[in-house]
Each structure stands twice: as structure tokens, then as C-alpha cells.
C-alpha positions as MATLAB code, in Angstrom:
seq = 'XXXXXXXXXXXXXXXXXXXXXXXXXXXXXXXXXXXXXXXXXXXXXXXXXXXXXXXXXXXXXXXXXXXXXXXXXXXXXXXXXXXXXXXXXXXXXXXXXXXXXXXXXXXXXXXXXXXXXXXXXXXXXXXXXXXXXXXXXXXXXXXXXXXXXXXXXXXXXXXXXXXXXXXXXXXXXXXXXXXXXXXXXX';
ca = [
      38.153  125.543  134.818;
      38.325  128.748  136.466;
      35.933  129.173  139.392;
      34.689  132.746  137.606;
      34.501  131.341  134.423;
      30.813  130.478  134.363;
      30.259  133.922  136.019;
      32.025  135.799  133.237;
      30.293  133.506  130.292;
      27.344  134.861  131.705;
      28.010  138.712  132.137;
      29.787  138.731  128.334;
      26.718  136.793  127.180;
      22.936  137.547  127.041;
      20.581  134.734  127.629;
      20.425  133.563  124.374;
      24.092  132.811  124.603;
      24.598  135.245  122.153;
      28.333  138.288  122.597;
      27.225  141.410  124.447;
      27.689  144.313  122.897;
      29.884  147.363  124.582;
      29.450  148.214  128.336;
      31.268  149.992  130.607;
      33.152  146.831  132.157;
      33.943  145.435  128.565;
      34.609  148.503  126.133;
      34.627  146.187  123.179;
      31.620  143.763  123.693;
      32.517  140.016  123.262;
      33.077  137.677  120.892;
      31.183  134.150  120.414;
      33.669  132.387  122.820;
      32.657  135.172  125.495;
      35.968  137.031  125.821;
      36.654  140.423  125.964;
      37.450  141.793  122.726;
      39.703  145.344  124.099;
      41.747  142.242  125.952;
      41.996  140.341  122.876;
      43.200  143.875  121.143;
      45.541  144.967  123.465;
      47.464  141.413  123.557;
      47.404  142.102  119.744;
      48.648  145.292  119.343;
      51.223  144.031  121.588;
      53.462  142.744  119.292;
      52.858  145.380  116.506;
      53.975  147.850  119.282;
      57.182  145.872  120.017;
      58.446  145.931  116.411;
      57.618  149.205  115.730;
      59.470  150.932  118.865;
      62.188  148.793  118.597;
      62.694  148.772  114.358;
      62.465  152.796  114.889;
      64.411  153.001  117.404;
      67.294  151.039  115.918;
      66.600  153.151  112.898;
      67.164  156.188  114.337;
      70.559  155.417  116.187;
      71.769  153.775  113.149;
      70.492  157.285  110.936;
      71.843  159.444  113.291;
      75.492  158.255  113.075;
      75.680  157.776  109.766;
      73.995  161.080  109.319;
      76.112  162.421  111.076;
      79.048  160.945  110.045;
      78.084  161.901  106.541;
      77.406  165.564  107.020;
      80.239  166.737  109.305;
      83.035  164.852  107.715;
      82.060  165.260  104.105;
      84.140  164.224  100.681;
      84.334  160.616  100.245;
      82.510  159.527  103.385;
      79.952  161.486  102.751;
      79.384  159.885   98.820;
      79.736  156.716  100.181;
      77.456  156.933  102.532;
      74.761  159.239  100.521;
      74.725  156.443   97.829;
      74.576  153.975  100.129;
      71.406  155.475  101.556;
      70.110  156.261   97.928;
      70.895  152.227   96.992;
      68.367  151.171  100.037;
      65.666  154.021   98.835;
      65.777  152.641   95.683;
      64.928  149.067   96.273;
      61.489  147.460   96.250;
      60.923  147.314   99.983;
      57.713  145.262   99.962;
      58.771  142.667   97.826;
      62.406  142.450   99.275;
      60.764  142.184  102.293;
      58.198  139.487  101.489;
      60.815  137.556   99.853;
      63.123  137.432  102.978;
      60.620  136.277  105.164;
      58.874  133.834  102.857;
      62.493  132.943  102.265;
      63.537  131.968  105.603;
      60.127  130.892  107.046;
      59.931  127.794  105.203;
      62.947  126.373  106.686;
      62.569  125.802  110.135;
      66.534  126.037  110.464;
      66.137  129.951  108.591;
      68.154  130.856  106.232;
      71.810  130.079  106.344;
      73.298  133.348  105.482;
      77.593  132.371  105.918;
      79.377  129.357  108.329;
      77.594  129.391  111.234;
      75.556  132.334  110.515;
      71.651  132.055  109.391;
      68.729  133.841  109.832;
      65.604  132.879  112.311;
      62.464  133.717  111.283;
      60.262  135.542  113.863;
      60.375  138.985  115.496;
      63.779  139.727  114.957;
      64.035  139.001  111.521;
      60.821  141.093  111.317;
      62.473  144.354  113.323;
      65.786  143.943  111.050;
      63.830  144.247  107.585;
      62.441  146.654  108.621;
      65.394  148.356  110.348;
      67.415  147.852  107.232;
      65.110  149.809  104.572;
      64.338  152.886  107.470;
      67.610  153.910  108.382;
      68.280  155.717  105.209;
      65.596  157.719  105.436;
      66.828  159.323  109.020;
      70.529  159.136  107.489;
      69.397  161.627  104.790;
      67.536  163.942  107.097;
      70.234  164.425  109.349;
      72.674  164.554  107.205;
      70.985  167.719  106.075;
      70.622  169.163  109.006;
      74.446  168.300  109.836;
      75.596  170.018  106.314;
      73.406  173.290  107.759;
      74.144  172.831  111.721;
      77.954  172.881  111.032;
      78.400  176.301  109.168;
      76.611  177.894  111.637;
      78.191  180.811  113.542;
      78.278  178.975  116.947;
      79.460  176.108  116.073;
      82.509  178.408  113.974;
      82.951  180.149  117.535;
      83.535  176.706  119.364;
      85.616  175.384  116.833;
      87.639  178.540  117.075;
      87.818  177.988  121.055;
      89.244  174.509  119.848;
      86.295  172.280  120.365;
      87.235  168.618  119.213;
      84.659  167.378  116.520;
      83.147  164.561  119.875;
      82.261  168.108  121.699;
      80.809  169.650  118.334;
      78.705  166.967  117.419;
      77.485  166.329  121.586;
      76.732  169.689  122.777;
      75.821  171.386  119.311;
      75.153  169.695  116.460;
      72.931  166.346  117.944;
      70.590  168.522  120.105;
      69.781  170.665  117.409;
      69.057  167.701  115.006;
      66.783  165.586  117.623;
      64.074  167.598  117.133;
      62.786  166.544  113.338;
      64.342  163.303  114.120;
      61.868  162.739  116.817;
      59.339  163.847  114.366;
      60.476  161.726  111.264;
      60.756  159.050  113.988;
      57.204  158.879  115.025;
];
């Protein structure tokens, strides 16, 4: 073993050999084994952290295009797109969900989807369920704020000074929309 391990057995644990509560070296206490539970936490939320920056932030880049795809180009994009978004809101999202993984966790080859293409179970199947049931939920918001941000007076004025719709949607329409997207986002 370690050469500190008897030394740290013996500050996490009284003499009984019973966990110490918290202190200001451990914030957590211990548990039986003698290990220090805010460790144990932190190497926990870990993962939880991972899937949830990375499943948002996919989220969000995937709802802001088709957001904004949606709101400045209206007609038939837009419908297709809207409905689209209303199809995902619709569905059962827990028991897709549960079914998916369940689904391709009890094959340890995953789920074989099309040819060469299947479906792993483990973080990344994890991150795209729940990538593929958030999106819609950004879409909508900015497609909103697209629909409202385009009819504006000073983004008439640029188009007038012959803006293309790539400089509308960079300089005037996305900075204006970040802000309840970083909000919906976290």
C-alpha cells in the first residue's frame, strides 16, 4: 500500500475505527472504508457535469441554427421546422429515453441502427438522448426572438444599406438572441 495510507485511516477514523464526521481537512467526514466523502463527490459529479455541458451545449448550437433558420427565412422552412420541433415536444421523453438505453445496453455490440452504423451505449449515447429531445426547446425560443429581431428598424436600415442575410444574422440578429439563450441554456 501507500506509505500514508495507515496515516490517513487514522486521521478519517476515530479510535473505535468508526468515519469522522466533518473537519476542516475533510469537509464531508468519511465513510466506513475511511475515504473522503467531498473526493468521492466531486469524482461523481464529474460525469453528471460532463453530460450536462456538453448535451446543452450541443443543444444550443443545434437550436440556434435551426432557430434561426426558421425565423428569418420563414414559409415552408419555417413549418417544417416548427413541426419538427413540436413532433420532439410531443414525445414521451422519459420513456423514449429509458427505452433507448435499456435498448442498446443489453447488447454489448449496441444497437445496430443501418450497415455499419449502431449505437454504443455509454456517455455518448447518454449526451445524444438527451441532445435530441432539448434542441427543440432552444429552436422555438429563438425562433421567436428571430420572427421579432428581424422587423426591427435596424436591422430594416442594414438591409436597406444591402447587408447580406450572413451579416444580418452575425452582427444583429445572434447577439441580440444570446442573451435568453444563455438563460434557457443554464
Amino acid at each position: 500500500g501507500h506509505p500514508n495510507t495507515q496515516q490517513y485511516q487514522q486521521t478519517m477514523q476515530d479510535s473505535f475505527g468508526l468515519p469522522k464526521g466533518p473537519t476542516s481537512a475533510f469537509w464531508f467526514g468519511s465513510d466506513g472504508e475511511a475515504r473522503d466523502l467531498f473526493v468521492r463527490t466531486m469524482y461523481g459529479a464529474r460525469t453528471s457535469l460532463i453530460v450536462g455541458v456538453v448535451a446543452s451545449g450541443i443543444a444550443v448550437i443545434i437550436g440556434l441554427v435551426i432557430g434561426m433558420i426558421a425565423g428569418f427565412y420563414r414559409g415552408f422552412i419555417d413549418t417544417l421546422l416548427s413541426r419538427t420541433g413540436d413532433v420532439m415536444l410531443a414525445m414521451p421523453q422519459l420513456l423514449i429515453s429509458i427505452g433507448i438505453v435499456a435498448a442498446c445496453s443489453s447488447n454489448k455490440n449496441g444497437c445496430q441502427i443501418w450497415g455499419p452504423i449502431s449505437i454504443q451505449p455509454g456517455l455518448g449515447l447518454v449526451i445524444a438522448v438527451i441532445v435530441i429531445f432539448s434542441w427543440p426547446y432552444i429552436a422555438r425560443l429563438v425562433r421567436g426572438f428571430t420572427l421579432s429581431l428581424r422587423e426591427k428598424e435596424f436591422v430594416e436600415a442594414a438591409r436597406s444599406q444591402g447587408a447580406t442575410t450572413g451579416h444580418l444574422v452575425r452582427r444583429h440578429i445572434l447577439p441580440n438572441a444570446l442573451g435568453p439563450v444563455i438563460v434557457a441554456a443554464s
